[in-house]
PDB file with one MODEL, atoms N, CA, C and O in Angstrom:
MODEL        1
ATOM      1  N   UNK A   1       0.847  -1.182   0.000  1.00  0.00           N
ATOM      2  CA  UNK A   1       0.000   0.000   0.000  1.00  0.00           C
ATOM      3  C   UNK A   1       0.889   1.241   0.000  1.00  0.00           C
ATOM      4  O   UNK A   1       1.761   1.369   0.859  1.00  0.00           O
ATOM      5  N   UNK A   2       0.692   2.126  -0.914  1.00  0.00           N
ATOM      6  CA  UNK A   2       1.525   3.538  -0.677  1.00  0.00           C
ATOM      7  C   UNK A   2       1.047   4.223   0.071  1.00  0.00           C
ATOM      8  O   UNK A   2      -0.113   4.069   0.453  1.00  0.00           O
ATOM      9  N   UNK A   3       1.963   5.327   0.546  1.00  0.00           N
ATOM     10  CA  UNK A   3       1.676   6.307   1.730  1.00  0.00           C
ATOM     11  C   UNK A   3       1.743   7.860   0.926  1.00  0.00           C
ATOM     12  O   UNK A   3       1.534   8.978   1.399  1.00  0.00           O
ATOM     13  N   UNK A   4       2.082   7.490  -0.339  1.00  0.00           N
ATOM     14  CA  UNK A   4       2.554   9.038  -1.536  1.00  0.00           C
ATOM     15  C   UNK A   4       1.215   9.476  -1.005  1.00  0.00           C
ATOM     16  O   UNK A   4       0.394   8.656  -0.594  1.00  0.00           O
ATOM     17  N   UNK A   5       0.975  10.928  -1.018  1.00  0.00           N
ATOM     18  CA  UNK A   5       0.328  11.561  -1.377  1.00  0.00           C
ATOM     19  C   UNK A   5       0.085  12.444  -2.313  1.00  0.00           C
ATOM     20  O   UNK A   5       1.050  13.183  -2.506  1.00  0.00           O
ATOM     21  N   UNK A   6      -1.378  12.782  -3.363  1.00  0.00           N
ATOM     22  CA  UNK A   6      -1.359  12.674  -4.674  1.00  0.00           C
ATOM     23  C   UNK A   6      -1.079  14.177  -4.251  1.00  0.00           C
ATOM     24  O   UNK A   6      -1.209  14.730  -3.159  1.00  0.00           O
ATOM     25  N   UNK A   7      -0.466  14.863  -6.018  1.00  0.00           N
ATOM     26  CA  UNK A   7      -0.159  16.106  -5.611  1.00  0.00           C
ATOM     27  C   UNK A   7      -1.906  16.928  -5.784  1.00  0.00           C
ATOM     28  O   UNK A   7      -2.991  16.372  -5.952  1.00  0.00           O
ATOM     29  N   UNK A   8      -1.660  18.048  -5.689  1.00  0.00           N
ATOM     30  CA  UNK A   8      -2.441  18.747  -5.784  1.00  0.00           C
ATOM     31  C   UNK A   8      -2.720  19.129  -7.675  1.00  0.00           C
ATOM     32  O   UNK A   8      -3.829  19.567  -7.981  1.00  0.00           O
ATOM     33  N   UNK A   9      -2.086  19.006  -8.345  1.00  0.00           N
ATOM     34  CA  UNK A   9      -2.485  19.289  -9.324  1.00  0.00           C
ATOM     35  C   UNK A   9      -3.291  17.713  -9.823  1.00  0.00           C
ATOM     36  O   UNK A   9      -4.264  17.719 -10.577  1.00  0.00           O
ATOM     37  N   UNK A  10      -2.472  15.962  -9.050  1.00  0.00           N
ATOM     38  CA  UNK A  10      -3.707  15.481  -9.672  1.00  0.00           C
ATOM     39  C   UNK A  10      -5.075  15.555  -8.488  1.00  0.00           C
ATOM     40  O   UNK A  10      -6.142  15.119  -8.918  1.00  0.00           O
ATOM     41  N   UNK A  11      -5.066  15.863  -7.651  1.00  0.00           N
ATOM     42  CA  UNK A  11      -6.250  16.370  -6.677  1.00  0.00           C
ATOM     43  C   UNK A  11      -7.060  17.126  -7.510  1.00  0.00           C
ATOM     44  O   UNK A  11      -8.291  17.155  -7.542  1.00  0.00           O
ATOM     45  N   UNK A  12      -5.863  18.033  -8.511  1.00  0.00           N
ATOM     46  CA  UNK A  12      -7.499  18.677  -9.200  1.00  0.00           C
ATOM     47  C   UNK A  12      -8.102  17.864 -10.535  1.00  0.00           C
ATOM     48  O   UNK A  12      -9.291  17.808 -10.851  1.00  0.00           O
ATOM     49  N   UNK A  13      -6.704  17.101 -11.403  1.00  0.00           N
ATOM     50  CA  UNK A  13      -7.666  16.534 -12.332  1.00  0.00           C
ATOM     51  C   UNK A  13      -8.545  15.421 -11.375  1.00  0.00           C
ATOM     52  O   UNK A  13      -9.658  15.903 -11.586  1.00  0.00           O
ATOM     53  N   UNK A  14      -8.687  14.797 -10.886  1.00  0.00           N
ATOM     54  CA  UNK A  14      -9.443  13.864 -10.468  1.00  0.00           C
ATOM     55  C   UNK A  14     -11.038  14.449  -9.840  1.00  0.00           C
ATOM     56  O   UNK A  14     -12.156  13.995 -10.084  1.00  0.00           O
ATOM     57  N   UNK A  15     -10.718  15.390  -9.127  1.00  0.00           N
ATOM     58  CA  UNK A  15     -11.998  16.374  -8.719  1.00  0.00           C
ATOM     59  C   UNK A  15     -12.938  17.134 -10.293  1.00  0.00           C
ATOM     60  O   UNK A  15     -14.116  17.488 -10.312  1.00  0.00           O
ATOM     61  N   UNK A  16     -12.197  17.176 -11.149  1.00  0.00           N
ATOM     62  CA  UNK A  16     -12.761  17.789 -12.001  1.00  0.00           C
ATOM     63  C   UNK A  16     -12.877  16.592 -13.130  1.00  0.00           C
ATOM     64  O   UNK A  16     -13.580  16.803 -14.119  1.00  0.00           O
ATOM     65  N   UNK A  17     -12.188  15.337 -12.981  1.00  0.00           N
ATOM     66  CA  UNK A  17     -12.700  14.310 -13.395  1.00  0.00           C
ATOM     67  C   UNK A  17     -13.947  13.742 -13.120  1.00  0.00           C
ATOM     68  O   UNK A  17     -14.747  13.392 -13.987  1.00  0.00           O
ATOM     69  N   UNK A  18     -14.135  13.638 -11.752  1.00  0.00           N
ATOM     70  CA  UNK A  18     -15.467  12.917 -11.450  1.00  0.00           C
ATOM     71  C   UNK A  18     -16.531  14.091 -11.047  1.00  0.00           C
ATOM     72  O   UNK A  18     -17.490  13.901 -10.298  1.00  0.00           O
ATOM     73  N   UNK A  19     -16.267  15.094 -11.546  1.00  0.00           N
ATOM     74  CA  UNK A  19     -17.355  16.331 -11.345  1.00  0.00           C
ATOM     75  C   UNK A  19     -17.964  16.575 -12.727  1.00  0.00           C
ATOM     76  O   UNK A  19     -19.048  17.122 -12.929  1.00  0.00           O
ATOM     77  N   UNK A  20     -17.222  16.152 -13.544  1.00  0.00           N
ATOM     78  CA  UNK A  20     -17.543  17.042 -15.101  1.00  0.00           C
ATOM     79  C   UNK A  20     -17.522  15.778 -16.042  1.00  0.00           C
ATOM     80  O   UNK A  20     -18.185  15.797 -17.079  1.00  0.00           O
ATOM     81  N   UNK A  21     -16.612  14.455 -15.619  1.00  0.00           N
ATOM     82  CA  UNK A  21     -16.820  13.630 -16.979  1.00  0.00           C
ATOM     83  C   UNK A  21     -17.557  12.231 -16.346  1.00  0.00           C
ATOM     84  O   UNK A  21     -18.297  11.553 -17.059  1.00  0.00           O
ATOM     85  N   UNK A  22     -17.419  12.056 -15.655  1.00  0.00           N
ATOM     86  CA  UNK A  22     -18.353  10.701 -15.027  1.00  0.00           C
ATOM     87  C   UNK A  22     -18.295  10.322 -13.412  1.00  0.00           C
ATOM     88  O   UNK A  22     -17.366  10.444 -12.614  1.00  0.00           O
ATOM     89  N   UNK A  23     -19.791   9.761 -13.219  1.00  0.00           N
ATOM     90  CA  UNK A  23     -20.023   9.796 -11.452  1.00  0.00           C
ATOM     91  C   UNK A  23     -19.219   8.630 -10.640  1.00  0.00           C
ATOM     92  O   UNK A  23     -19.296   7.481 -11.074  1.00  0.00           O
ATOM     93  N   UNK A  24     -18.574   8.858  -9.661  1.00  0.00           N
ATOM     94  CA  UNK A  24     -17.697   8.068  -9.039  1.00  0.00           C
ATOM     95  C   UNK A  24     -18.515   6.866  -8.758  1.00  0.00           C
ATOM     96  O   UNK A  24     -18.177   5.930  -8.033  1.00  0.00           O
ATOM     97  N   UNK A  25     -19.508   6.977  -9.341  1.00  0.00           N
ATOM     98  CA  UNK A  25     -20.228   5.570  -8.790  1.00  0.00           C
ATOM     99  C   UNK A  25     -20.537   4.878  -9.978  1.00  0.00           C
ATOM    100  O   UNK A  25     -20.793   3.677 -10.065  1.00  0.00           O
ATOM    101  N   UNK A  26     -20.490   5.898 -11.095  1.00  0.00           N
ATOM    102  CA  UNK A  26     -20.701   4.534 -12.871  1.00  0.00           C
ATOM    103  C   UNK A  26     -18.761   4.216 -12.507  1.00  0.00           C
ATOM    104  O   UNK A  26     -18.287   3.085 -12.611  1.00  0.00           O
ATOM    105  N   UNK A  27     -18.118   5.147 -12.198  1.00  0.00           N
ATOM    106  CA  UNK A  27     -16.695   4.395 -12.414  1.00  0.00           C
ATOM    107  C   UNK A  27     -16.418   3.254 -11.467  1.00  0.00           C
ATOM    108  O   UNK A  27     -16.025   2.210 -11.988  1.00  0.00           O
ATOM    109  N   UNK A  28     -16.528   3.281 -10.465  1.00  0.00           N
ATOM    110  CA  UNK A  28     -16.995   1.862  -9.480  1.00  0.00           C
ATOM    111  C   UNK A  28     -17.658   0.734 -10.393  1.00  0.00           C
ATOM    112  O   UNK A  28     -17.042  -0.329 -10.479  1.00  0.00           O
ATOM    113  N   UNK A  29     -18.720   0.859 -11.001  1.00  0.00           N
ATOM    114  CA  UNK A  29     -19.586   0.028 -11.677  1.00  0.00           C
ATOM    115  C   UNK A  29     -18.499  -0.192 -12.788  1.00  0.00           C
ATOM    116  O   UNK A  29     -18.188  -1.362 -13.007  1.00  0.00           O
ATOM    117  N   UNK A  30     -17.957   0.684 -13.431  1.00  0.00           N
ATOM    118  CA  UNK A  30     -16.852   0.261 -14.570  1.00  0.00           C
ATOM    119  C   UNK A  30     -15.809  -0.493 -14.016  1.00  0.00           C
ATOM    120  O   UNK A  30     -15.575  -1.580 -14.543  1.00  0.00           O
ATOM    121  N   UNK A  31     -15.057  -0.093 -12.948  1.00  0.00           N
ATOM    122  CA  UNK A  31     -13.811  -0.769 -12.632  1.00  0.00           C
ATOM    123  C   UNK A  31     -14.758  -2.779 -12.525  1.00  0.00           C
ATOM    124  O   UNK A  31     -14.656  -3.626 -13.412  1.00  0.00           O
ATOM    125  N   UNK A  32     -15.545  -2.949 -11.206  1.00  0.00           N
ATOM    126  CA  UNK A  32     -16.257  -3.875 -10.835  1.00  0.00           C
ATOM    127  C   UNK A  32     -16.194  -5.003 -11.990  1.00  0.00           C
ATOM    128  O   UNK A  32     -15.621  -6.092 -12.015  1.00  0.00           O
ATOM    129  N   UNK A  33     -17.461  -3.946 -13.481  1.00  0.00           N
ATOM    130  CA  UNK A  33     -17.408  -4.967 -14.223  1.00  0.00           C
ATOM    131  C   UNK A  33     -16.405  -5.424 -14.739  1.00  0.00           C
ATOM    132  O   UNK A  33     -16.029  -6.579 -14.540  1.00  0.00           O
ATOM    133  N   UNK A  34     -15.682  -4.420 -15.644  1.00  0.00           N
ATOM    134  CA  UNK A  34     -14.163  -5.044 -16.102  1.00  0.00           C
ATOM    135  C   UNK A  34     -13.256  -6.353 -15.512  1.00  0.00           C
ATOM    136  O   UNK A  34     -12.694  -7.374 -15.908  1.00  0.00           O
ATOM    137  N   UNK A  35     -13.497  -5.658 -14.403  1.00  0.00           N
ATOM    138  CA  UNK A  35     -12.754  -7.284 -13.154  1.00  0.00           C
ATOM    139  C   UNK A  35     -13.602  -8.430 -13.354  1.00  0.00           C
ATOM    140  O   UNK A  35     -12.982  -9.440 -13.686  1.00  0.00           O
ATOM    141  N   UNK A  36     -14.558  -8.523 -13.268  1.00  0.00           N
ATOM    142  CA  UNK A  36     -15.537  -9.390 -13.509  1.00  0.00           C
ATOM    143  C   UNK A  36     -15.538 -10.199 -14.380  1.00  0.00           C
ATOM    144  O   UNK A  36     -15.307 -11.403 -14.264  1.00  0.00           O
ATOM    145  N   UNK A  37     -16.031  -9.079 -16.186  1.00  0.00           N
ATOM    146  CA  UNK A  37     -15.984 -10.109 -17.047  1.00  0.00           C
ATOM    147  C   UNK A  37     -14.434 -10.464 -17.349  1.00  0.00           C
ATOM    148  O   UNK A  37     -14.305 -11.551 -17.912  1.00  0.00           O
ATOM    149  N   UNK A  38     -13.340  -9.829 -17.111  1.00  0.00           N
ATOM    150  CA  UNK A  38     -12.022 -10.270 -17.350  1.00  0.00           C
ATOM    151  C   UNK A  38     -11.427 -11.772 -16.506  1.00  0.00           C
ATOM    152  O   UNK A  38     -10.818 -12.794 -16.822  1.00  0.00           O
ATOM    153  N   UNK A  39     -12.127 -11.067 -15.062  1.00  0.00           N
ATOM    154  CA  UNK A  39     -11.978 -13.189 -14.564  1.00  0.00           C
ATOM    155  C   UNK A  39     -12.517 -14.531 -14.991  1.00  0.00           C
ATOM    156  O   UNK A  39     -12.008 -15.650 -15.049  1.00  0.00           O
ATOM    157  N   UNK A  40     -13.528 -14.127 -15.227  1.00  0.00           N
ATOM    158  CA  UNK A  40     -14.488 -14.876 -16.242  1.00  0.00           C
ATOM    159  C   UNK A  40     -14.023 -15.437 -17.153  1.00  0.00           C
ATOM    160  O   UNK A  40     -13.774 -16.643 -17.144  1.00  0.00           O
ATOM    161  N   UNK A  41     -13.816 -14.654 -18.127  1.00  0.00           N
ATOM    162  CA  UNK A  41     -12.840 -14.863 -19.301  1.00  0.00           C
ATOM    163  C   UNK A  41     -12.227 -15.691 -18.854  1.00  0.00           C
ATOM    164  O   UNK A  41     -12.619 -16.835 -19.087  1.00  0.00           O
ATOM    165  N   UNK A  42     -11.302 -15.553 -18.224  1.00  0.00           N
ATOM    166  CA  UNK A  42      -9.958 -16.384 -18.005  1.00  0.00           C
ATOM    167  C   UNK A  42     -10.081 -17.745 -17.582  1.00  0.00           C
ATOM    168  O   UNK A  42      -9.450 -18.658 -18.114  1.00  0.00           O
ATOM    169  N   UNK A  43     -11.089 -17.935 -16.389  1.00  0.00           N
ATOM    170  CA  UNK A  43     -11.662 -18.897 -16.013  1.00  0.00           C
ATOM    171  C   UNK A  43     -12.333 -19.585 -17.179  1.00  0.00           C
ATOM    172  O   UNK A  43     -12.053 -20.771 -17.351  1.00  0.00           O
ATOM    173  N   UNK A  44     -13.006 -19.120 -17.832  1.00  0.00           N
ATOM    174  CA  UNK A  44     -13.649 -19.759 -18.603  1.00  0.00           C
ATOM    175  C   UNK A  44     -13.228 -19.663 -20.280  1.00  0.00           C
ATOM    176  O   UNK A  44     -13.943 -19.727 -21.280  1.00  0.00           O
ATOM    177  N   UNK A  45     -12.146 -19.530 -20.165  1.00  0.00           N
ATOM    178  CA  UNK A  45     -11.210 -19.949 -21.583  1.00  0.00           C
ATOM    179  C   UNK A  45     -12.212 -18.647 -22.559  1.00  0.00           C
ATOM    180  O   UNK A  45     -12.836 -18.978 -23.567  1.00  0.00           O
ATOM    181  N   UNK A  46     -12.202 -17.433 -22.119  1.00  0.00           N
ATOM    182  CA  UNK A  46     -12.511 -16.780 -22.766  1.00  0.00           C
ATOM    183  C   UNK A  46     -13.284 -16.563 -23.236  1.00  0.00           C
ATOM    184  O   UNK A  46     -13.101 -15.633 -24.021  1.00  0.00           O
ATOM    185  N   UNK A  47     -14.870 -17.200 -23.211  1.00  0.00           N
ATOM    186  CA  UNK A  47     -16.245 -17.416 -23.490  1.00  0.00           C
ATOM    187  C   UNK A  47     -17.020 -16.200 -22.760  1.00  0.00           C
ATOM    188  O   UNK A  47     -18.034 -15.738 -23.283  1.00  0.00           O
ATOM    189  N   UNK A  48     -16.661 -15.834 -21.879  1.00  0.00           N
ATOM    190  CA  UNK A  48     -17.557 -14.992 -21.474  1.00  0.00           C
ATOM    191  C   UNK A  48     -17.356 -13.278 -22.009  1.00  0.00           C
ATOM    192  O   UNK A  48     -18.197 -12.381 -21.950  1.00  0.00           O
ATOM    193  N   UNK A  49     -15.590 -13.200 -22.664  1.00  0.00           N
ATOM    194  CA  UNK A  49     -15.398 -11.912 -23.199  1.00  0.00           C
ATOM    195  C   UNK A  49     -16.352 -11.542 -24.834  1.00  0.00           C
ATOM    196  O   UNK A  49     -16.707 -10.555 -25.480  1.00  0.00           O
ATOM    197  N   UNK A  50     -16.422 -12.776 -24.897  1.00  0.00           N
ATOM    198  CA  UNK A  50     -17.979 -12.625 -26.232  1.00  0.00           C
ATOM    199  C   UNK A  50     -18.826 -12.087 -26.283  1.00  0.00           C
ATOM    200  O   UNK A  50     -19.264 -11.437 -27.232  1.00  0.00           O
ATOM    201  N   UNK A  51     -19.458 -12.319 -24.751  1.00  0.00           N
ATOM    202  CA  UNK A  51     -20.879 -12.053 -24.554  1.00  0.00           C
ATOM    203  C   UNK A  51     -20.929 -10.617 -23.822  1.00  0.00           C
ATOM    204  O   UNK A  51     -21.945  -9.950 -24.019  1.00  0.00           O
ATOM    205  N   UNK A  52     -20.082 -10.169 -23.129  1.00  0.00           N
ATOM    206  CA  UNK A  52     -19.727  -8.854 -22.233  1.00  0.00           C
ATOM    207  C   UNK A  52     -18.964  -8.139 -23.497  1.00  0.00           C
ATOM    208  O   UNK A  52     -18.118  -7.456 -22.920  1.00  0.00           O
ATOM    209  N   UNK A  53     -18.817  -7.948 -24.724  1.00  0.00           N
ATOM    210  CA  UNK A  53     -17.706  -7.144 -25.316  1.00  0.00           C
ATOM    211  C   UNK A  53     -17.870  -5.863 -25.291  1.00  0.00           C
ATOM    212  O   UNK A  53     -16.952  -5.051 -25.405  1.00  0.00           O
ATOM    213  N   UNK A  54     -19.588  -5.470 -25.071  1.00  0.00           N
ATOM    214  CA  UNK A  54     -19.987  -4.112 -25.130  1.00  0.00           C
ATOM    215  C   UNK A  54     -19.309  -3.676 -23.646  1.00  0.00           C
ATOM    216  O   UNK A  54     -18.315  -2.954 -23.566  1.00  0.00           O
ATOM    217  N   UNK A  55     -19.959  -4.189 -22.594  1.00  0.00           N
ATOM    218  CA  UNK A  55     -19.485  -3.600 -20.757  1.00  0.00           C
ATOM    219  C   UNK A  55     -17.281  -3.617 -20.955  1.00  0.00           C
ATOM    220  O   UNK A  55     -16.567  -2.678 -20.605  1.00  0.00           O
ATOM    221  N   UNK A  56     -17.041  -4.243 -21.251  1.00  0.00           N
ATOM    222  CA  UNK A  56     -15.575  -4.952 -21.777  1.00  0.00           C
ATOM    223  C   UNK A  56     -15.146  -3.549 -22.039  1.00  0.00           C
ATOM    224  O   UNK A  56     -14.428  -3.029 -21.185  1.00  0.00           O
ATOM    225  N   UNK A  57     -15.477  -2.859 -23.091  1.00  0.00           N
ATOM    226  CA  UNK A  57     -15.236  -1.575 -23.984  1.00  0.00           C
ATOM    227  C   UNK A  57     -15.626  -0.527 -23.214  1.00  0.00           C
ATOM    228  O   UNK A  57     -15.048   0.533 -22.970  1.00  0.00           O
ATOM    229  N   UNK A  58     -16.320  -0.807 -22.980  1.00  0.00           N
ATOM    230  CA  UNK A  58     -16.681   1.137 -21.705  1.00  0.00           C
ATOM    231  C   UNK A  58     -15.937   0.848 -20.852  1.00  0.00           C
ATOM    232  O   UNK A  58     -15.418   1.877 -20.419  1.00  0.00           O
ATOM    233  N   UNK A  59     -15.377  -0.547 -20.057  1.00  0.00           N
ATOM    234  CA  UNK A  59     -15.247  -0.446 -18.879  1.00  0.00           C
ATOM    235  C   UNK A  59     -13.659   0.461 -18.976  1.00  0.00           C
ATOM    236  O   UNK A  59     -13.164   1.400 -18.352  1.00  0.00           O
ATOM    237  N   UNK A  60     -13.144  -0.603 -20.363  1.00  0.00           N
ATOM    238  CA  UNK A  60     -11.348  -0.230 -20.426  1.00  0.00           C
ATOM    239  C   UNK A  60     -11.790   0.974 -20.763  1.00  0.00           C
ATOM    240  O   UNK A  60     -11.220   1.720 -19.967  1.00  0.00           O
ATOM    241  N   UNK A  61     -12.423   1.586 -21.419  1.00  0.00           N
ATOM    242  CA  UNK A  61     -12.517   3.029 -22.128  1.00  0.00           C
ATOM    243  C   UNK A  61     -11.960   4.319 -20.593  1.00  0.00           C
ATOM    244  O   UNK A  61     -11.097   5.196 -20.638  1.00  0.00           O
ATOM    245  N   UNK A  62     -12.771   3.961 -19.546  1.00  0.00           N
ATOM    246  CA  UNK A  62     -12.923   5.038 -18.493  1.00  0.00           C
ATOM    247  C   UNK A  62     -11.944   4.267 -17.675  1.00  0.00           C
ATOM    248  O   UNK A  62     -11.568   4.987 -16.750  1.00  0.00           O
ATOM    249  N   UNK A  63     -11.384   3.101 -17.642  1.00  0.00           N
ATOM    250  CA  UNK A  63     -10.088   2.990 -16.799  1.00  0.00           C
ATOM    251  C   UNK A  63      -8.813   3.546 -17.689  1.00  0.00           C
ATOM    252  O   UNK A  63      -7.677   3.582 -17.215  1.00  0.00           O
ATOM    253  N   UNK A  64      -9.067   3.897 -18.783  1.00  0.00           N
ATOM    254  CA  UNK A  64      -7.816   4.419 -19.492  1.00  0.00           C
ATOM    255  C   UNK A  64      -7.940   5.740 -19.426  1.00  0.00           C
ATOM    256  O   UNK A  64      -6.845   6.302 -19.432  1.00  0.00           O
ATOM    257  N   UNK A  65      -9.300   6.794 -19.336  1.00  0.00           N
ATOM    258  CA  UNK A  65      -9.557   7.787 -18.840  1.00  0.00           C
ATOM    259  C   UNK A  65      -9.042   8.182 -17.473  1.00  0.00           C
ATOM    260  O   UNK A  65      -8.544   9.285 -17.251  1.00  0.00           O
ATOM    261  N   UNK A  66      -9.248   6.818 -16.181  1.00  0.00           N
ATOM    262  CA  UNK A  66      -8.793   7.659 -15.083  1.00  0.00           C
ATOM    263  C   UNK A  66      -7.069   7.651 -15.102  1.00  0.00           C
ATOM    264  O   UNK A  66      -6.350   8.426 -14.471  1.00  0.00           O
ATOM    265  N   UNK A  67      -6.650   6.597 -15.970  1.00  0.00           N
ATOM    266  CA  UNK A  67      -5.259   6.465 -15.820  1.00  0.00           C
ATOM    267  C   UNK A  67      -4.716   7.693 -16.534  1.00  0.00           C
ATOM    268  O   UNK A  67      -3.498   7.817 -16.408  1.00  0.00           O
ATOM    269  N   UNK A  68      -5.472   8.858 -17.429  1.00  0.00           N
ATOM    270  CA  UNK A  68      -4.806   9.292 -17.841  1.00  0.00           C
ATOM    271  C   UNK A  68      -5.000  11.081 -16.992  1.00  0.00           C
ATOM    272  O   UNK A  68      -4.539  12.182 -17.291  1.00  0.00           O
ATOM    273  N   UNK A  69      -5.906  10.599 -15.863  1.00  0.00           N
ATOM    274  CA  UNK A  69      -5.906  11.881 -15.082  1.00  0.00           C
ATOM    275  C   UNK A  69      -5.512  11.673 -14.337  1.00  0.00           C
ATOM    276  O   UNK A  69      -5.197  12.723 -13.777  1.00  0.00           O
ATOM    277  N   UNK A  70      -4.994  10.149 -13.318  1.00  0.00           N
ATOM    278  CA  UNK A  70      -3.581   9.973 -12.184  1.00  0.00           C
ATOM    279  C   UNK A  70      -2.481  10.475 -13.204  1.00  0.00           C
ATOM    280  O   UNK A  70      -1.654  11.261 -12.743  1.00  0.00           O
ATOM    281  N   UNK A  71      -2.355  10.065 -14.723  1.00  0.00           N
ATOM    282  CA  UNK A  71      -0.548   9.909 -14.839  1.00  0.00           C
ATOM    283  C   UNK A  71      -0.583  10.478 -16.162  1.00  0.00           C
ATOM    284  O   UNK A  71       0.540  10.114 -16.510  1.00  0.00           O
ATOM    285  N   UNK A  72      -1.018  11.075 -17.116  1.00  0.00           N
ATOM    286  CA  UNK A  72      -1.100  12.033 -18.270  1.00  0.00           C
ATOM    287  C   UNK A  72       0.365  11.830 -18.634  1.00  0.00           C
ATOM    288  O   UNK A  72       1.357  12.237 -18.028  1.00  0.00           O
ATOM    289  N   UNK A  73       0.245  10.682 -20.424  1.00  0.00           N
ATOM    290  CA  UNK A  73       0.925  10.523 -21.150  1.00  0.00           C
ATOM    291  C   UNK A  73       0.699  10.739 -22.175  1.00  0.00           C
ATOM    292  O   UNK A  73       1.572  11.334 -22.806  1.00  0.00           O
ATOM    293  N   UNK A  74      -0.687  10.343 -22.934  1.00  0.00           N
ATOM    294  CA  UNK A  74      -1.230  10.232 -23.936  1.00  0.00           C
ATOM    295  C   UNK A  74      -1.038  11.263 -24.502  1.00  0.00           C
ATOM    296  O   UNK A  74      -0.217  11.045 -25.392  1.00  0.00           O
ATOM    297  N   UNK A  75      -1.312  12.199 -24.492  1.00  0.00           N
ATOM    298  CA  UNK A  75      -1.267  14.209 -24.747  1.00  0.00           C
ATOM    299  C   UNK A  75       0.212  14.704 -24.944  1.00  0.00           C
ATOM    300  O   UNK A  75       0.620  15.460 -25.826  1.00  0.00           O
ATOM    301  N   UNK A  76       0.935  14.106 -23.915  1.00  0.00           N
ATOM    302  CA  UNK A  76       2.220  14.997 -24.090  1.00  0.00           C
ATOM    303  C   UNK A  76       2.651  14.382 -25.626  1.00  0.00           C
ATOM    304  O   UNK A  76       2.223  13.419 -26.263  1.00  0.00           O
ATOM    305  N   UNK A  77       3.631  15.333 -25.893  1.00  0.00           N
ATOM    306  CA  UNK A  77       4.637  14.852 -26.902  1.00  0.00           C
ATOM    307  C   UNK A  77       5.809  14.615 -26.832  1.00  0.00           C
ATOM    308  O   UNK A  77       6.421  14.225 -27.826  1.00  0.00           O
TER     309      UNK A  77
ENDMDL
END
């Protein structure tokens, strides 16, 4: 477990992340499912990433969103 504390500039993307682009509670529901149908999958030789491909796609969509308001790479050059 880390003890870092986030700076203040990502204190603000993250505040203005879950204020302006999505509710900390669909991103809960995103992280959740992703874990979900991804164990699944695995467990089950990949049969279940068939049937989830739509939840699959939003879920990575907004975990690549929050990863890019903890750690902003994508943008720079």
């Amino acid at each position: 477990m880390s003890t870092t504390n986030l700076s203040q500039e990502t204190e603000t993307r993250l505040t203005n992340f879950f204020n302006n682009t999505i509710d900390p509670k669909e991103m809960a529901k995103a992280i959740r499912q992703v874990n979900y149908i991804l164990a699944l999958g695995v467990l089950r030789e990949h049969e279940t990433l068939k049937n989830e491909a739509n939840n699959l796609e939003n879920s990575f969509y907004w975990l690549n969103e929050l990863a890019e308001v903890l750690n902003p790479y994508l943008d720079e050059e």
